[in-house]
C-alpha positions as CSV (number, residue, x, y, z in Angstrom):
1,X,99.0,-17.8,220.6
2,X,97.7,-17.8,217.1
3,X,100.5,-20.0,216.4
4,X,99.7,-22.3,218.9
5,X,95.9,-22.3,217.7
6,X,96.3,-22.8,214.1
7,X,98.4,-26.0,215.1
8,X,95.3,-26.9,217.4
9,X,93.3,-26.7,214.8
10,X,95.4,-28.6,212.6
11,X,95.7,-31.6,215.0
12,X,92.3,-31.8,215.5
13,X,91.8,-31.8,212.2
14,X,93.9,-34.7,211.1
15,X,92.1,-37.7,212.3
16,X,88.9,-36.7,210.4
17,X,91.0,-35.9,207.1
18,X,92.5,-39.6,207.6
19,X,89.1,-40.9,208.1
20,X,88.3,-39.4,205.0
21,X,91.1,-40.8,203.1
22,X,90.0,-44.3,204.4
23,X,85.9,-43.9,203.7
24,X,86.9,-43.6,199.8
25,X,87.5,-46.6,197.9
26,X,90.4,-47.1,195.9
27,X,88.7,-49.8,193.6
28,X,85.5,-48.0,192.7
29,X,84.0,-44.4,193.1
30,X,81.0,-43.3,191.3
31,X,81.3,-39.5,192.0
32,X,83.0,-38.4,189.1
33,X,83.8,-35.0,191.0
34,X,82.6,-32.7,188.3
35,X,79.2,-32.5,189.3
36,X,78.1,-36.0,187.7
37,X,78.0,-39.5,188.8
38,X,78.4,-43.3,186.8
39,X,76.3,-46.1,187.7
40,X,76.7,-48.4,189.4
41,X,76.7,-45.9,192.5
42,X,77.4,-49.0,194.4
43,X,79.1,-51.6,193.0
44,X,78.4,-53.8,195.2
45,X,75.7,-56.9,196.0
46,X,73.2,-54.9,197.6
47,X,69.9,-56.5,196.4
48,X,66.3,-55.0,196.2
49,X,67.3,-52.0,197.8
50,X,64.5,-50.0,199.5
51,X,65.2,-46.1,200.5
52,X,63.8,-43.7,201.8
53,X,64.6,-39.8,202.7
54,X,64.4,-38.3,205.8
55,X,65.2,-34.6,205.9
56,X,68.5,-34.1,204.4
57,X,69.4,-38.0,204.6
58,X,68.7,-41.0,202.1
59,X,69.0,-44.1,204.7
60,X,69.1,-47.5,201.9
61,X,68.2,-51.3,203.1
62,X,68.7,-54.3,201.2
63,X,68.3,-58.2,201.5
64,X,70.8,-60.0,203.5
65,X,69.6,-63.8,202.9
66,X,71.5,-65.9,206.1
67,X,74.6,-63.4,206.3
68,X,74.5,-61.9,210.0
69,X,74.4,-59.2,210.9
70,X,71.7,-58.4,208.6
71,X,69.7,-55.8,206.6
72,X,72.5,-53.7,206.2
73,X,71.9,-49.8,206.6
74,X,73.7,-47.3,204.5
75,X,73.5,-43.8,204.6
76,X,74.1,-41.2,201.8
77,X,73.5,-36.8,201.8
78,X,73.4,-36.9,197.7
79,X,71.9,-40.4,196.3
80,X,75.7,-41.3,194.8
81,X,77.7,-41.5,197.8
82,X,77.3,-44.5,200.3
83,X,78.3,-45.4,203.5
84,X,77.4,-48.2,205.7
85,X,76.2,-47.3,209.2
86,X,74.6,-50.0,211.1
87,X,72.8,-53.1,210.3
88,X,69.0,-53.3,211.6
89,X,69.1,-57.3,212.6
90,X,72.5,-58.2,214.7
91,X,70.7,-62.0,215.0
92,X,67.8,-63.7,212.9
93,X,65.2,-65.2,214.4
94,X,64.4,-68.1,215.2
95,X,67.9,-67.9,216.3
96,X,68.8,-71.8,216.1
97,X,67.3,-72.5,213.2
98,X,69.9,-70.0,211.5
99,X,72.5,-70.7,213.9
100,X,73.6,-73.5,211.0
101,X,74.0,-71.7,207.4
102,X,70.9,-71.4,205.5
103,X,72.0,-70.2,202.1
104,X,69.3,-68.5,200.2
105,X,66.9,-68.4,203.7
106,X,66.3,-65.7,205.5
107,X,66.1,-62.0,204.9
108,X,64.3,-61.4,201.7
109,X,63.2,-57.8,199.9
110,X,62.7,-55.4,203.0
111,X,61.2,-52.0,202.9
112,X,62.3,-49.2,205.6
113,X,60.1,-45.9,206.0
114,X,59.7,-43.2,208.8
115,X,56.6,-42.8,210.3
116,X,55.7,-40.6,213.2
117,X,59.2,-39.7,214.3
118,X,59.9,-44.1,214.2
119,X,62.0,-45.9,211.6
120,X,60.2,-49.1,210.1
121,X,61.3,-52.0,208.7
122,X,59.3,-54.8,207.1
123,X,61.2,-57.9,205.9
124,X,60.4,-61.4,204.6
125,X,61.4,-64.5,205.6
126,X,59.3,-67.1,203.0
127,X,59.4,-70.0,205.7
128,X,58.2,-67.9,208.5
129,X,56.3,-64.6,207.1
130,X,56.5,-61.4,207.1
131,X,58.5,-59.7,210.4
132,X,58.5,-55.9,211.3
133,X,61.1,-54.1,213.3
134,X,61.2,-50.4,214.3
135,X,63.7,-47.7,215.8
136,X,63.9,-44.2,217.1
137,X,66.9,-44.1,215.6
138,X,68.0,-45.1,212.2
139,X,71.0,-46.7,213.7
140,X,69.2,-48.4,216.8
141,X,68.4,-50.3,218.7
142,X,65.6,-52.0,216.8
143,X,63.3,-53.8,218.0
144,X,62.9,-57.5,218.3
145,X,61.2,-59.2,215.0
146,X,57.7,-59.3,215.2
147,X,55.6,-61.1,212.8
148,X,53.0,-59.4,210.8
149,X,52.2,-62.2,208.7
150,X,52.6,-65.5,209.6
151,X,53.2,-68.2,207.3
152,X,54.8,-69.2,204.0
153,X,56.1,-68.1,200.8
154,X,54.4,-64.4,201.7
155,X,57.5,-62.0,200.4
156,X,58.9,-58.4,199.6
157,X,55.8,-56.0,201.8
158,X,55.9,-52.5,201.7
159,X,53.4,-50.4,204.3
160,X,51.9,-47.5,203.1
161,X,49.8,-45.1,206.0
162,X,47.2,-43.7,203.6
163,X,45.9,-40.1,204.5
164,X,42.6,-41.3,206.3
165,X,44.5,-43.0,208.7
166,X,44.1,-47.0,207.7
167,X,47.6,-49.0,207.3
168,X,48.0,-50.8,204.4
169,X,50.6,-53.7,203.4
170,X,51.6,-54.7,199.7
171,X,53.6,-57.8,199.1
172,X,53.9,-60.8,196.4
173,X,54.4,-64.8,196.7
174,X,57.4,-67.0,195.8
175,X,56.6,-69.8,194.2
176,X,58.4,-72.1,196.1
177,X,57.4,-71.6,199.4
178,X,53.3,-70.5,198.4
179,X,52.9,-72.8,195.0
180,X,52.1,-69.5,193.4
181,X,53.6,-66.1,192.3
182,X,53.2,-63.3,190.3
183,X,50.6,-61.9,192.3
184,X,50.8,-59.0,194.4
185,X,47.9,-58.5,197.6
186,X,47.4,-55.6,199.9
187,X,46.7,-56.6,203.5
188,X,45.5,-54.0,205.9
189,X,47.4,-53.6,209.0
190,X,46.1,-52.5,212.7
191,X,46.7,-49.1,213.8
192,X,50.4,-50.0,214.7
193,X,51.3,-51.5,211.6
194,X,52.7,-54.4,213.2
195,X,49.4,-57.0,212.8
196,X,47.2,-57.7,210.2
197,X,43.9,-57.8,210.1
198,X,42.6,-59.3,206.8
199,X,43.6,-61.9,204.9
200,X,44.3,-59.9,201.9
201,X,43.0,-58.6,198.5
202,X,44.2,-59.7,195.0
203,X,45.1,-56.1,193.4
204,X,47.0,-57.4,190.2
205,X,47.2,-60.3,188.3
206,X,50.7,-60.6,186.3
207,X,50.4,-63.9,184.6
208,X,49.1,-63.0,181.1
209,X,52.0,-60.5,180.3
210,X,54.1,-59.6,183.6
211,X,55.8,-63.2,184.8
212,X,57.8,-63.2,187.8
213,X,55.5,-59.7,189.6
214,X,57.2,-59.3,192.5
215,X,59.1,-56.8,194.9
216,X,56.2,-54.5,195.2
217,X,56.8,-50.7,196.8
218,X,54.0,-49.1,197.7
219,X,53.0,-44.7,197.5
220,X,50.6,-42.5,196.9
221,X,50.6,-39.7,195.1
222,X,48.4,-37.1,193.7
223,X,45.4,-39.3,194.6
224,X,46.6,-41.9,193.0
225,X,47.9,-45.4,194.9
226,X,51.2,-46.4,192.9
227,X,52.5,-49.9,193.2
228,X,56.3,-50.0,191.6
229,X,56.7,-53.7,191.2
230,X,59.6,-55.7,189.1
231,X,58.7,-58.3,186.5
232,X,59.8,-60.9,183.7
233,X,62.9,-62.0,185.9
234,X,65.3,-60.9,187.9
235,X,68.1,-61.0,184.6
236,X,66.1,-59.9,181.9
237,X,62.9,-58.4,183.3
238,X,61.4,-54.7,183.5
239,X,60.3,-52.5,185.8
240,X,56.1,-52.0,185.9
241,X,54.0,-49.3,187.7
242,X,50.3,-49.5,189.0
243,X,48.2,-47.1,189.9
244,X,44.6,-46.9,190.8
245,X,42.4,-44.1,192.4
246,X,41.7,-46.6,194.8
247,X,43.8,-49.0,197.4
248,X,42.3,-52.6,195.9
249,X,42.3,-51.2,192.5
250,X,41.3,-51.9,189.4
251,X,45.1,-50.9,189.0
252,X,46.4,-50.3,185.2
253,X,49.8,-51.0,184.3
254,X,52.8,-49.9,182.7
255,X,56.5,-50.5,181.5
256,X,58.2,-47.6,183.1
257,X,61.9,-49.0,182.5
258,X,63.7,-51.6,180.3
259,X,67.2,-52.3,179.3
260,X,67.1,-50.2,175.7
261,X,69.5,-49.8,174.1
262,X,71.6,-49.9,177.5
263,X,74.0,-52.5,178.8
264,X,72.1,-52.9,181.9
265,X,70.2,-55.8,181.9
266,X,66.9,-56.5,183.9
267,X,67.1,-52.8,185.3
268,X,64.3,-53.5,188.1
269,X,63.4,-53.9,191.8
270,X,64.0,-51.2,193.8
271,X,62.9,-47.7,195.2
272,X,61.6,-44.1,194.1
273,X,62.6,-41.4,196.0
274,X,62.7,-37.2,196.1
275,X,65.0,-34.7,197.2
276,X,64.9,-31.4,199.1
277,X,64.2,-29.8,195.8
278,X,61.7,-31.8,194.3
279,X,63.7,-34.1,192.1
280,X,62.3,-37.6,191.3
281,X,65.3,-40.6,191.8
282,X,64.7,-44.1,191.6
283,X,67.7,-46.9,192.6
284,X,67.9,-50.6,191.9
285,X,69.9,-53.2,190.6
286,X,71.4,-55.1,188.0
287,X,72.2,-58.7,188.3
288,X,76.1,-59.1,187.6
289,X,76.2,-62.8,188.1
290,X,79.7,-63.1,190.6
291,X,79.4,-59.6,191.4
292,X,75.8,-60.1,192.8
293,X,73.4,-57.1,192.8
294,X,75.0,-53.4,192.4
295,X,73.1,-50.6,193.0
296,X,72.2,-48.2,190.1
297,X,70.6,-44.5,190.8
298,X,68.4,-43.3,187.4
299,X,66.6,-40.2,187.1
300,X,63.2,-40.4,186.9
301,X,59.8,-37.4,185.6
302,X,56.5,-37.7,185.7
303,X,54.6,-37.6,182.7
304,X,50.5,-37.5,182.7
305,X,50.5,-39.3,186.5
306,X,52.6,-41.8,185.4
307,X,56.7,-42.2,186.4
308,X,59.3,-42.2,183.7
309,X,63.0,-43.8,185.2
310,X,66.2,-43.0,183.0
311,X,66.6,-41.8,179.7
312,X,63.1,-41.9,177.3
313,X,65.1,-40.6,174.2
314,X,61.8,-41.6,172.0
315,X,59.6,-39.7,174.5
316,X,57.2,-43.1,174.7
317,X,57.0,-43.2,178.4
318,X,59.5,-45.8,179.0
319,X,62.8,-45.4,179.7
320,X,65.8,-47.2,179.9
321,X,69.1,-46.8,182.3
322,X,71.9,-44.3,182.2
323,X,75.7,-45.0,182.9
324,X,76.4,-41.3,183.7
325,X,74.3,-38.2,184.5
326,X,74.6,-34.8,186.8
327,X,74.1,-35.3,190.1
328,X,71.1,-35.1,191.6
329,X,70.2,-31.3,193.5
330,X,70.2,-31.8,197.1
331,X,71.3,-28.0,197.8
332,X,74.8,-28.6,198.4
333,X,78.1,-30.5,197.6
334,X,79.3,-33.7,200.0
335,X,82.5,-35.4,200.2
336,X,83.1,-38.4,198.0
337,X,82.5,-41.1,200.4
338,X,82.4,-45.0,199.5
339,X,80.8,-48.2,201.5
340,X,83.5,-49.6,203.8
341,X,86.5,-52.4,202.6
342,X,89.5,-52.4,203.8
343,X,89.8,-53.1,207.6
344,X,93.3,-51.6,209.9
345,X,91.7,-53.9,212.3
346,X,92.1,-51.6,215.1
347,X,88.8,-50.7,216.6
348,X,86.5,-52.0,218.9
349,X,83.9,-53.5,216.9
350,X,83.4,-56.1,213.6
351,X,84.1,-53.8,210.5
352,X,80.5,-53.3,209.2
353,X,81.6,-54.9,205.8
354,X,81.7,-58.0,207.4
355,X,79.2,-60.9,208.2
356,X,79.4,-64.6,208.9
357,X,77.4,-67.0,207.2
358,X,75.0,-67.5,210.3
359,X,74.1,-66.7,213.4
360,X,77.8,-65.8,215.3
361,X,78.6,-68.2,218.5
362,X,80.5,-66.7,221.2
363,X,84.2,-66.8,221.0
364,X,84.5,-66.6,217.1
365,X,86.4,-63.6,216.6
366,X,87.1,-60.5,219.2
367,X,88.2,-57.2,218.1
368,X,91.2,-56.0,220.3
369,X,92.1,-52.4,220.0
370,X,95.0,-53.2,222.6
371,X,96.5,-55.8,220.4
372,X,95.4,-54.2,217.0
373,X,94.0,-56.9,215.4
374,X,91.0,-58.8,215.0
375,X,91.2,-62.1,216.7
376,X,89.7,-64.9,214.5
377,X,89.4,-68.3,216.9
378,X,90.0,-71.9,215.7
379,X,86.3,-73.0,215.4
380,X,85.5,-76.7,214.6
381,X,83.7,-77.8,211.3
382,X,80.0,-78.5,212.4
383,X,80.0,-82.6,212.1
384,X,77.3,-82.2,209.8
385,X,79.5,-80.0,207.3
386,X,80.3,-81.6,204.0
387,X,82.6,-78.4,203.3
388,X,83.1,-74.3,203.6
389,X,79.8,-73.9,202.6
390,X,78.2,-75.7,205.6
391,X,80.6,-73.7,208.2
392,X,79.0,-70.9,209.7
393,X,82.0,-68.7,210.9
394,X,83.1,-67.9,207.6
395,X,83.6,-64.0,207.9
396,X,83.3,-62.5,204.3
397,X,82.5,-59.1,202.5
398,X,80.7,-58.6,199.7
399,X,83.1,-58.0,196.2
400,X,83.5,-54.2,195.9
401,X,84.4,-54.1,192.3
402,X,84.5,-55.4,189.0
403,X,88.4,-55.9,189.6
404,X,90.6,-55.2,192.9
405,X,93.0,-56.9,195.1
406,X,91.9,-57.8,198.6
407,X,95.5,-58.6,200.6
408,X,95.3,-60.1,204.6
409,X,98.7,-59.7,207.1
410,X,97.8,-62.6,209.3
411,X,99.9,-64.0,212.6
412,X,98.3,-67.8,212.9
413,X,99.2,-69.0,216.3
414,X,97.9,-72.7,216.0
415,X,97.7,-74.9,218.7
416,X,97.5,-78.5,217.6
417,X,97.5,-80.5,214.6
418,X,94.8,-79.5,212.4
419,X,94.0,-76.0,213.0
420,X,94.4,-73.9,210.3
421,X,93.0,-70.2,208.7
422,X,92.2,-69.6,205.4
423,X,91.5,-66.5,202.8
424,X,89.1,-67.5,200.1
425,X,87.0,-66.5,197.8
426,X,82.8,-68.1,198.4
427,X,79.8,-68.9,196.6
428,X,78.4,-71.9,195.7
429,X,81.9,-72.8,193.9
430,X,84.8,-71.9,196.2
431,X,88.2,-71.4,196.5
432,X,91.3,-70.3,198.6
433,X,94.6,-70.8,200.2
434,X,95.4,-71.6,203.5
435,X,98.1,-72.8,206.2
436,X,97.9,-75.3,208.5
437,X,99.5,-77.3,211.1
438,X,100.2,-81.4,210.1
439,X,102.6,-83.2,212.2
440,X,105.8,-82.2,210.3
441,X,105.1,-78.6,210.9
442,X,103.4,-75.8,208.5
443,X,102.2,-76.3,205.0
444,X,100.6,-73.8,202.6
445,X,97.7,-75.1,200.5
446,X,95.5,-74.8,197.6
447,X,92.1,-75.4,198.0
448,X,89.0,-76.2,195.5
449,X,85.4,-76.6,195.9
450,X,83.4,-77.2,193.2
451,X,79.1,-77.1,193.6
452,X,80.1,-77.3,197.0
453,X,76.2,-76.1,197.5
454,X,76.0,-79.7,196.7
455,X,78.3,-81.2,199.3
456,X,81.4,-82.0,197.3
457,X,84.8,-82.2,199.1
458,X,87.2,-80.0,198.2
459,X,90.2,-80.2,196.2
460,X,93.4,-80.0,197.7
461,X,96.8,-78.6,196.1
462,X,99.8,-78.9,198.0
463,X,102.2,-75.3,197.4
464,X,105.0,-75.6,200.0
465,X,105.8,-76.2,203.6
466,X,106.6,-72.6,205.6
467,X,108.6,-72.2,208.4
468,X,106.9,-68.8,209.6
469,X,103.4,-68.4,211.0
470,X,103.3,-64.4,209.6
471,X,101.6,-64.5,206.4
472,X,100.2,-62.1,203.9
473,X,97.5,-63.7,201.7
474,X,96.1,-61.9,198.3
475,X,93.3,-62.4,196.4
476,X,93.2,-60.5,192.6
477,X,89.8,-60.5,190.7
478,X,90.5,-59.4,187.4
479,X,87.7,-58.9,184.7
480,X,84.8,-61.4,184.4
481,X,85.5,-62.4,188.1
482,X,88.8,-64.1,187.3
483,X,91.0,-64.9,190.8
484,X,94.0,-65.4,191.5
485,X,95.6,-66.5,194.9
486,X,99.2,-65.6,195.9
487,X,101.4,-65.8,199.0
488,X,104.1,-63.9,200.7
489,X,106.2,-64.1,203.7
490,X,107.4,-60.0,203.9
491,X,104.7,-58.2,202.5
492,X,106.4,-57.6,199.4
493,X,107.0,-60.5,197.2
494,X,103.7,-62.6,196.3
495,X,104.4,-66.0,195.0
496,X,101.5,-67.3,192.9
497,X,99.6,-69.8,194.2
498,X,97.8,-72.3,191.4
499,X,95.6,-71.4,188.6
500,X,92.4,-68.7,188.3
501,X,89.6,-69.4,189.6
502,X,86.1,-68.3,188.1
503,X,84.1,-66.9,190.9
504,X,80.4,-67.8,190.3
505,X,77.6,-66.3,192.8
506,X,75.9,-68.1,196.4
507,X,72.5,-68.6,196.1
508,X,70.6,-65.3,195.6
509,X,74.0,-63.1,196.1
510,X,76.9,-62.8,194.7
511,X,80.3,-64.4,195.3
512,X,82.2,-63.2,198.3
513,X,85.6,-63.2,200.0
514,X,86.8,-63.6,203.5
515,X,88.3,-65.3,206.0
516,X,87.9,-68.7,207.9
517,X,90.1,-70.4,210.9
518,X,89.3,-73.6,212.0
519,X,90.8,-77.2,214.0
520,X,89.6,-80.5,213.6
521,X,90.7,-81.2,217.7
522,X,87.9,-81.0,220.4
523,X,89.9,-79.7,223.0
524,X,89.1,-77.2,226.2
525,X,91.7,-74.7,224.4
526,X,92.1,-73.3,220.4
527,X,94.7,-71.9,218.5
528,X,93.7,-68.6,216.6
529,X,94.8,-66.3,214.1
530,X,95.4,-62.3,214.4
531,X,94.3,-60.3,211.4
532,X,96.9,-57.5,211.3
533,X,94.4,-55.5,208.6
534,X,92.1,-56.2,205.4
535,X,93.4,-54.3,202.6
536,X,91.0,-53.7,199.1
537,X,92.9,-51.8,196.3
C-alpha cells in the first residue's frame, strides 16, 4: 500500500513538474538561481509597465497599442519571475474602428491598482480618452470600457484615492493628438472613480528643463503626493519625481535615475512598488529598438523623502540602473518561472503569447485539443490591404530574446489556388517564408517588405516547388536582430532560405514574429493550416 501510494503521488506529481519544465524559457531567464537576478527580468516588449502588489502577488500591465487581446496581465511572487495570466481587454472598443489594424492606436500607458477588494484599470486611447475597466478578480471578467475622459490626445492616467476620501486622476498629453505635451494635470474623479468631475489642474510644467513629461504614476506617501513621471525621450531620457504636501502642488522636482555610467539607456517610465518586508522596487524599460521595450527591475531607498532607483555610487541622490543584484526579500524562494513561448498547441484556448494585429473575426483560428493543433483558417487580404501590415489576422508574439530560434511543424491543407500560410517576422519592415498553392502545385517562397508601414509591395523570391504539404518553418535571430529563414521537410534538415534580414520595430513596439494563412479566392469554403506546435529555443 505504501508502494502503491508513493507511485500515486508520483503520478500526480508529473504533470505539474512538466508544466514546470515548459513555464521556463530556454532563451532567457533572469533568475540566476543563487539568490540574484540580471536585468532585463523580462526581455521582452512589454512597454510602460504599471504594477502593483496585492498581498503576496505583484500583478504587471503594460501597453498593447492595436494587438488584441490587450493589456496583457502577468503575474510574479518575487519581482524577477514572470508569467502571463490573462489579458484585461479580449476586444477594443469601438470595436469596428479596430476591427482593421491601427498600428500605433489603441492601448496606450495603463495603470492597474486594487482598491476596496476591486482591481482597476485605467488606459488611454489618444483618439478617444481615457477608458476605465475593473474586476473582482485579477484574471476577470473585466468590465466593459468606460470612458473617464473623453476626448483627445489625453494619455498615460494613474488614480490615486487620497486618505480623505476624494479620487484623484494624473495624466499627460501627446502632442499629436492634443497640440501640446509635456504637461502633466490631475483631474478629480467621482466617488467611483470612473467620471470626472473637473476639467483639470496644471500641476507641472516640464518645458524649460524636462521635454517629453509624460507617463505619470501617482502615490502618496508620508504626507507627501509623489508624481513619478518619465522625461527627455523615450531613448535617452530620465526618470523625474514630484512631490508636494499638496495634490495641485507647487510640486518640486528631481532626477531620481539616469543611464550613468550603465548601458541602459533612457532607464524610465514605469512603476514603484514594495514588498512584504518593506523593500522599495521600481520596474521599467529600456528601448531596444527591434527588441521593443524589456522590462528592467532596480532597487530603489529613500533618502530625505525623496526616492533613489538603482545604484547612487556617488551618494548624489540619483541613481542609475543595475544589470545584476540579490533578489528582492519577499520571505521565501519561488520557482524560476518565465513569460510563455513556445506553444504544443494542444489546449483549448489561444496561447496567451499570442495576439493578432486587430480585433479577431470569427473563424480565424480554433484551438482543437482533439486534433492537437491550432487551426489557422485561410482568411482573405482586406481589399484595402497594400500588404502584411494591413491584414489583421496576423497572429504574432512578441521576441523573447536578444537571440533564439522560433521553429513551426505546420500541415497546410489548401483548397484552391492562392491560399497559402506563412511564418514571418513583422514590424514596419517585414519578412518571411511561405507555401502556397499556384496552378502547377506547391511552391516555397521568399518574401520582402520593405516600409511596408508605407504601403510597399513585397518582394518575392522564388526557393523551390515542394511536393509535401508537412512543413517545418524556422526563424533564427541572431545578435542585433539578425534573421534568418530556413525550411525543412522531416524536422531535421533546415535548408536556408535567402539572406538575413534586419528586423527593425512596428510603430511604438518592437518587431514580432508569427504566423499568417491567407487565399485570394472568395469562396463559401477555405483551406487552412494546422499548427502542430510553436517551438522558442
Amino acid at each position: 500500500m505504501r508502494i502503491l501510494a508513493c507511485l500515486c503521488a508520483l503520478l500526480a506529481f508529473l504533470p505539474a513538474m512538466a508544466q514546470s519544465v515548459r513555464e521556463k524559457s530556454k532563451v532567457w531567464v533572469a533568475d540566476n538561481g543563487d539568490g540574484t537576478y540580471k536585468n532585463p527580468v523580462i526581455y521582452a516588449d512589454y512597454s510602460d509597465p504599471d504594477v502593483i502588489r496585492v498581498n503576496d502577488d505583484y500583478y504587471l500591465v503594460s501597453s498593447s497599442f492595436d494587438a488584441v487581446p490587450g493589456l496583457p496581465i502577468l503575474h510574479s511572487k518575487d519581482l524577477v519571475n514572470w508569467r502571463i495570466i490573462a489579458h484585461a481587454l479580449l476586444r477594443q472598443p469601438p470595436h469596428d474602428h479596430f476591427s482593421t489594424t491601427q498600428h500605433g492606436n489603441g492601448v496606450w500607458a495603463p495603470a492597474i491598482r486594487y482598491h476596496q477588494q476591486q482591481f482597476y484599470i485605467y488606459y488611454p486611447d489618444p483618439d478617444f480618452g481615457i477608458y476605465v475597466i475593473t474586476a473582482k478578480q485579477v484574471t476577470g471578467p473585466w468590465s466593459e470600457p468606460q470612458l473617464v475622459v473623453a476626448g483627445k490626445g489625453f494619455i498615460d492616467p494613474c488614480p490615486l484615492w487620497d486618505d480623505n476620501g476624494n479620487v484623484y486622476l494624473a495624466h499627460a498629453f501627446a502632442g499629436s493628438r492634443a497640440g501640446v505635451k509635456s504637461m502633466i494635470v490631475v483631474k478629480q474623479l467621482d466617488a467611483t472613480g470612473t467620471h470626472a468631475i473637473d476639467e483639470g489642474v496644471l500641476v507641472f510644467d516640464g518645458h524649460p528643463q524636462h521635454p517629453t513629461l509624460e507617463g505619470p504614476k501617482f502615490y502618496k506617501r508620508n504626507g507627501y503626493y509623489y508624481i513619478f513621471a518619465p522625461a527627455g525621450g523615450v531613448s535617452t531620457g530620465w526618470q523625474l519625481v514630484l512631490r508636494s504636501r499638496h495634490v495641485y502642488g507647487p510640486y518640486e522636482s528631481k532626477i531620481v535615475m539616469d543611464q550613468g555610467h550603465s548601458p541602459v539607456n533612457g532607464p524610465h517610465q514605469g512603476a514603484w512598488v514594495q514588498t512584504q518586508k518593506e523593500e522599495d522596487w521600481f520596474l521599467h524599460f529600456q528601448d531596444e529598438e527591434a527588441y521593443g521595450r524589456v522590462v528592467h527591475l532596480q532597487p530603489m531607498t529613500w533618502v530625505n523623502n525623496w526616492p533613489v532607483i538603482g545604484a547612487d555610487p556617488d551618494k548624489d541622490g540619483k541613481g542609475e540602473p543595475v544589470m545584476r543584484y540579490n533578489k528582492p526579500d519577499v520571505g521565501k524562494t519561488y520557482p524560476v518561472v518565465t513569460p510563455q513561448e513556445s506553444d504544443e498547441c494542444n489546449g483549448s484556448t489561444l496561447g496567451l503569447q499570442w495576439q493578432w494585429q486587430a480585433n479577431p473575426a470569427a473563424g480565424w483560428a480554433f484551438p482543437s485539443p482533439a486534433l492537437g493543433c491550432l487551426r489557422l483558417l485561410a482568411v482573405p487580404l482586406p481589399d484595402s490591404a497594400r500588404n502584411l501590415w494591413d491584414a489583421p489576422n496576423v497572429l504574432l508574439q512578441k521576441f523573447p530574446a536578444a537571440t533564439f530560434t522560433a521553429t513551426a511543424k505546420c500541415s497546410f491543407v489548401p483548397h484552391l489556388e492562392g491560399d497559402c500560410v506563412s511564418m514571418l517576422v513583422m514590424g514596419a519592415d517585414y519578412a518571411g517564408i511561405r507555401l502556397e498553392k499556384r496552378a502547377g502545385g506547391l511552391y516555397l517562397t521568399r518574401f520582402t517588405c520593405k516600409q511596408a508601414d508605407r504601403g510597399n509591395a513585397e518582394v518575392i523570391e522564388p526557393i523551390a516547388p515542394i511536393t509535401v504539404t508537412d512543413i517545418f518553418f524556422r526563424i533564427t535571430v541572431e545578435k542585433n536582430a539578425q534573421c534568418r529563414f530556413s525550411y525543412s521537410t522531416d524536422g531535421q534538415t533546415f535548408h536556408d532560405a535567402g539572406g538575413t534580414f534586419a528586423a527593425v520595430p512596428g510603430r511604438w513596439i518592437g518587431a514580432k514574429i508569427g504566423l499568417h494563412c491567407s487565399r485570394t479566392a472568395r469562396t463559401n469554403d477555405a483551406g487552412w493550416t494546422d499548427i502542430d506546435w510553436f517551438r522558442v529555443e
